[in-house]
C-alpha positions in Angstrom: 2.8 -6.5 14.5 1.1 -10.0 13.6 2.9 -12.1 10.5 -0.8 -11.0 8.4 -0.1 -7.5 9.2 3.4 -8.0 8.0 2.7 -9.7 4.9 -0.2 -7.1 3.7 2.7 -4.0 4.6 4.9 -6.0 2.0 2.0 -6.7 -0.5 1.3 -3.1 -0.4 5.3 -1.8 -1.5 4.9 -4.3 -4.4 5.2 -1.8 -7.8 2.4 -1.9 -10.2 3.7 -1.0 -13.6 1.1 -1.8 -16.2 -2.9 -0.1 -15.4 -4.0 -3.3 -16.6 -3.1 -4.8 -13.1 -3.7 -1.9 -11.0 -7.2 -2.1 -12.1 -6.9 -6.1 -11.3 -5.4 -5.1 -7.8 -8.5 -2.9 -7.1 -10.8 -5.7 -8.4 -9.6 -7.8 -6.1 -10.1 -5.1 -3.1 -13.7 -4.6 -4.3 -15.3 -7.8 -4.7 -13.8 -8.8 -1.4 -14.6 -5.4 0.0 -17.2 -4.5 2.7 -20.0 -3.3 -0.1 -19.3 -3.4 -3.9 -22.8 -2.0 -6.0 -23.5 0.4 -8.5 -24.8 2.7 -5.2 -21.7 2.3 -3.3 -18.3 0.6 -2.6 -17.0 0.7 0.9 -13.8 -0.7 2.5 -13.2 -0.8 6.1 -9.1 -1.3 7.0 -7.3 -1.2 10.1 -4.1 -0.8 8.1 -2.8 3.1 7.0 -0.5 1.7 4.3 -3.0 -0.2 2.4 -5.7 2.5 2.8 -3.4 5.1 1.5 -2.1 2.4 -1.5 -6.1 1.9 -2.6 -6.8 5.8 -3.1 -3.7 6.1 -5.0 -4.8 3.7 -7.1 -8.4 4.8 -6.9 -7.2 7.8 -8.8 -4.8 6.4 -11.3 -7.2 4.0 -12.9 -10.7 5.8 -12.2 -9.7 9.4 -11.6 -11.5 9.2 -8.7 -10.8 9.6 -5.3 -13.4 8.3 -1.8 -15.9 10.5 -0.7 -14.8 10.7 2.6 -12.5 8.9 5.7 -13.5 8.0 9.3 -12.0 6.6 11.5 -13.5 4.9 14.9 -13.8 4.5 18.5 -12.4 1.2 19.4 -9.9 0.4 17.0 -8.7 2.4 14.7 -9.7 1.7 11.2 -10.1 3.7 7.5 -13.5 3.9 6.1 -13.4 4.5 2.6 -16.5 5.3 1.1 -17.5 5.8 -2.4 -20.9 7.5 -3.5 -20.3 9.4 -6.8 -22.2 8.7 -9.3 -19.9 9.4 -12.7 -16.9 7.1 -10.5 -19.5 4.7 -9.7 -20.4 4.5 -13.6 -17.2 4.4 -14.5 -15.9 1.9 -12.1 -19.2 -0.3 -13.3 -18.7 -0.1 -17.0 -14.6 -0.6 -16.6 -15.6 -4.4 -14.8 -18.3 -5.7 -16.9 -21.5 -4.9 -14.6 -24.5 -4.1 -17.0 -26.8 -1.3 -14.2 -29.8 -1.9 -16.6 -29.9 -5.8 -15.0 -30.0 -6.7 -11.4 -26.5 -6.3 -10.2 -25.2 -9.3 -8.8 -21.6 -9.9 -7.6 -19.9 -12.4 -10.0 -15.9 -12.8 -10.7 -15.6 -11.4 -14.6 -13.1 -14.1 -15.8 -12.4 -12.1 -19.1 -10.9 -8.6 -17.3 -7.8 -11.8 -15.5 -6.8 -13.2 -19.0 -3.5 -12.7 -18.4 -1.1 -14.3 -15.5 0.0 -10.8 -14.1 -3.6 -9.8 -13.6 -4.0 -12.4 -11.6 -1.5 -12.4 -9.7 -2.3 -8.5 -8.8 -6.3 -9.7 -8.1 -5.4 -12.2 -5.5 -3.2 -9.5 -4.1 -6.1 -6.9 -3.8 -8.2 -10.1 -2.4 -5.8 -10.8 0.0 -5.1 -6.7 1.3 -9.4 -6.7 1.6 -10.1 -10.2 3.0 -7.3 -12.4 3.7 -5.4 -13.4 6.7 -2.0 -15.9 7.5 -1.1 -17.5 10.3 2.5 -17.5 11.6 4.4 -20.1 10.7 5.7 -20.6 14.1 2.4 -21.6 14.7 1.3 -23.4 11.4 0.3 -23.3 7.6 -2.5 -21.3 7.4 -4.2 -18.9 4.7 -7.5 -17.7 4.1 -9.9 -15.3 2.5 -12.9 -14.9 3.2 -16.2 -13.3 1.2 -20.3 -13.6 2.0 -21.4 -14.3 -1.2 -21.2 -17.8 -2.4 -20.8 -17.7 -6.4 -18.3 -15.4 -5.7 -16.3 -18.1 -3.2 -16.7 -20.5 -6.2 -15.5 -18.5 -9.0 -12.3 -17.2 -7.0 -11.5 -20.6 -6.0 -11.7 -21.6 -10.0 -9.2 -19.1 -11.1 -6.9 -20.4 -8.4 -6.9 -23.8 -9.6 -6.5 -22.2 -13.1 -3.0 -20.9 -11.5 -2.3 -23.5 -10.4 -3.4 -24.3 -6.6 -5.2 -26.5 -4.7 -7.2 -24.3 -2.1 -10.1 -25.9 0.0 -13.3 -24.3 1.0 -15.3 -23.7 3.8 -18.1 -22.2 5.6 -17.9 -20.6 8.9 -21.0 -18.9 9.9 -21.9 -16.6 7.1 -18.9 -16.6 5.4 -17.8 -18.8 2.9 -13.5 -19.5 3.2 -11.2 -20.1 0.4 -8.1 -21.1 2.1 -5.0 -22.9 1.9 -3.7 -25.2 4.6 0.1 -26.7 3.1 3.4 -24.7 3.2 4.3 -24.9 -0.6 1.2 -23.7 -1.0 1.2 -20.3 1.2 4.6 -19.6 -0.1 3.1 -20.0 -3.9 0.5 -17.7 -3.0 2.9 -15.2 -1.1 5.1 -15.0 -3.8 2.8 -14.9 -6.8 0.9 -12.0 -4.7 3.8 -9.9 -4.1 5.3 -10.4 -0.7 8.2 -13.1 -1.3 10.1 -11.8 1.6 7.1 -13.1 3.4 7.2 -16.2 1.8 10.5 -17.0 2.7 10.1 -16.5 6.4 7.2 -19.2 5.8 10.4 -21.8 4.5 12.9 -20.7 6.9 10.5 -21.3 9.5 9.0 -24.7 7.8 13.0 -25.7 7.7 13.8 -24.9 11.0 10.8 -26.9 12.3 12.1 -29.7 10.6 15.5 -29.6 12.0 14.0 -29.1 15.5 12.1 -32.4 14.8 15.0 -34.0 13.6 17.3 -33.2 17.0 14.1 -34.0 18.7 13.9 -37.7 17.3 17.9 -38.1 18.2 17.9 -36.8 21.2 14.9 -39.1 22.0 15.9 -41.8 19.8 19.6 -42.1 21.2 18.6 -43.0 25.0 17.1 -45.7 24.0 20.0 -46.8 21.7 22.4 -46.6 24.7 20.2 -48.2 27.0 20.2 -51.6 24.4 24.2 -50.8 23.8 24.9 -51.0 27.5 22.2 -54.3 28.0 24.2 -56.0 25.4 27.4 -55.3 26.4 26.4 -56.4 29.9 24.7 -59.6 28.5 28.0 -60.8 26.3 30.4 -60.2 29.4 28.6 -62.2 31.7 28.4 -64.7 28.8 32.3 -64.7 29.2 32.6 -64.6 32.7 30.4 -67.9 32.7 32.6 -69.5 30.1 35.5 -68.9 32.1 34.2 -70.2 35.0 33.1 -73.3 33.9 36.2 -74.4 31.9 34.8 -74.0 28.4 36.3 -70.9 27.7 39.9 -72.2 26.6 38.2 -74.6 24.4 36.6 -72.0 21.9 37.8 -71.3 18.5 40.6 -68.3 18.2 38.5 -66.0 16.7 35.9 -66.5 19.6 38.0 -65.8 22.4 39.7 -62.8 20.7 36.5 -61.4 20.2 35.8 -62.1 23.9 39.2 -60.9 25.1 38.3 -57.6 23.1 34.8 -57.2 24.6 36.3 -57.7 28.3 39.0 -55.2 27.6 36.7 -52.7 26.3 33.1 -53.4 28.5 31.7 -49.9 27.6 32.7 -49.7 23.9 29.4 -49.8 21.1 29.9 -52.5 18.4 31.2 -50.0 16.2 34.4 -48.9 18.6 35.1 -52.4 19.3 35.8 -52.8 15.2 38.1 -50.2 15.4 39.8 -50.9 18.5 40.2 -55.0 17.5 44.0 -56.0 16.4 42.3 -58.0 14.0 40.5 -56.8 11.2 37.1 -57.8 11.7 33.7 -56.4 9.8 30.7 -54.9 12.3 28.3 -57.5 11.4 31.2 -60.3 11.8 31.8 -58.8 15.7 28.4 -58.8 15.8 28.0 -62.5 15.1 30.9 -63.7 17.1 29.1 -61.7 20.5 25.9 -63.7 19.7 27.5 -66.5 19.4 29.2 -66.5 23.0 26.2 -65.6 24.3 24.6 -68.2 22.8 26.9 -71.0 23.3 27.3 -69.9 27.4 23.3 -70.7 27.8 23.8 -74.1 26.0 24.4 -77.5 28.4 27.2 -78.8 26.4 30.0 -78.4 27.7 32.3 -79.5 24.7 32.1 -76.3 22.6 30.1 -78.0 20.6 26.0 -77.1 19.4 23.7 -80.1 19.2 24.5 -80.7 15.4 27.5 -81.6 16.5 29.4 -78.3 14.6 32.1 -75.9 16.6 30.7 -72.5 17.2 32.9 -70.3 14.8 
């Protein structure tokens, strides 16, 4: 079962208490539905749970149920088809659509007033025309309508609740969708599938940890490659000291830091501070490396810089 499939099986064991939003939920199914007129409304699911869910509902608000149910050859899918003319009226007159006028598909604003309306229309839009990726995959969400005021309208009352969808058009159809993770798991959870949603974080989270291991596991390498350079570059530093005499003339705190190096060739910077007799910050160790290093490549011999001042 695709993550879609399992989101719309979760959408459609939400409860619906209050008529107000069943009739919102169906709203939602039949402007996004394969024909909404006042001649007929016609849905077209490959899903049992959400077929059986709409003619439940069907009945409750419209006491009315579909014509008839067929199912076809290739993949299985409910046709639910709608001809009577009293449900029809009903249906019509209950939504705002005047038969006397041309009937043209427009969002009626005034039946969505209040938040839980909403909420159940997006679900209905969703269960009719929408789709999710899985988040293993990505942030994806979509629905998806033919008729253009329609696209504009649905994408307003979003925005009204609070989202930032984008729109597209692909081929024929216009494409509300939404393309961040907050956003999908807003729109999950508002729509009634928050179990849903939280697979969407879980994933999200355990993508980010995975990135995370990824970048120290990559990053780490390459910090043990420059630990092991530098370690290598300060010994020889010593050993060339030594060699040429100059060694017995540095500072104390020089050739401790050396003798401590030598002793410990494979220790980080970090170990060395804890391992040194004397207590000694990081960035001070740190310095007092450079510094043999520095004063091995020089010409005087002395233990002295050219401004004349003892390397310390």
């Amino acid at each position: 079962m695709t993550f879609s499939a399992m989101v719309k099986n979760e959408m459609c064991r939400a409860s619906v208490k209050l008529n107000c939003c069943a009739a919102a939920e169906l709203y939602g199914v039949f402007l996004f539905s394969n024909t909404f007129n006042e001649n007929e409304i016609r849905i077209i699911t490959e899903h049992e749970i959400f077929s059986t869910r709409i003619q439940a509902m069907l009945k409750r608000v419209f006491q009315a149920e579909f014509d008839n149910t067929t199912v076809g050859s290739s993949v299985v899918k409910d046709v639910l088809v709608l001809t009577d003319k009293d449900a029809l009226d009903r249906i019509m007159e209950y939504y705002g659509y005047d038969e006397s006028r041309h009937f043209a598909l427009h969002l009626n604003a005034a039946l969505l007033e209040e938040e839980h309306c909403r909420e159940a229309f997006i679900r209905g839009a969703f269960l009719a025309a929408g789709s999710v990726t899985s988040p293993d995959r990505g942030y994806h969400l979509e629905l998806v309508t033919r008729h253009y005021h329609l696209s504009r309208e649905v994408m307003a009352l979003l925005l009204d609740m609070g989202f930032s969808p984008k729109i597209t058009m692909r081929k024929s159809n216009y494409m509300i969708y939404f393309k961040d993770s907050e956003a999908v798991e807003d729109f999950l959870t508002k729509s009634g599938a928050p179990s849903s949603a939280i697979k969407v974080m879980e994933a999200k989270v355990e993508k980010e940890l995975r990135n995370h291991i990824n970048r120290r596991v990559n990053c780490e390498p390459a910090n043990l490659s420059k630990t092991v350079d530098a370690a290598q570059r300060q010994i020889e530093s010593i050993r060339k000291l030594k060699e040429s005499g100059r060694f017995e003339n540095l500072p104390d705190k020089l050739r401790q830091s050396a003798e401590l190096r030598l002793k410990y060739p494979d220790a980080t910077l970090g170990e060395l501070v804890t391992l040194s007799p004397l207590k000694v910050s990081r960035s001070g160790l740190n310095h007092r490396l450079n510094r043999l290093v520095e004063l091995a490549e020089t010409e005087h011999e002395d233990g002295f810089d050219k401004r004349g001042s003892l390397y310390d």
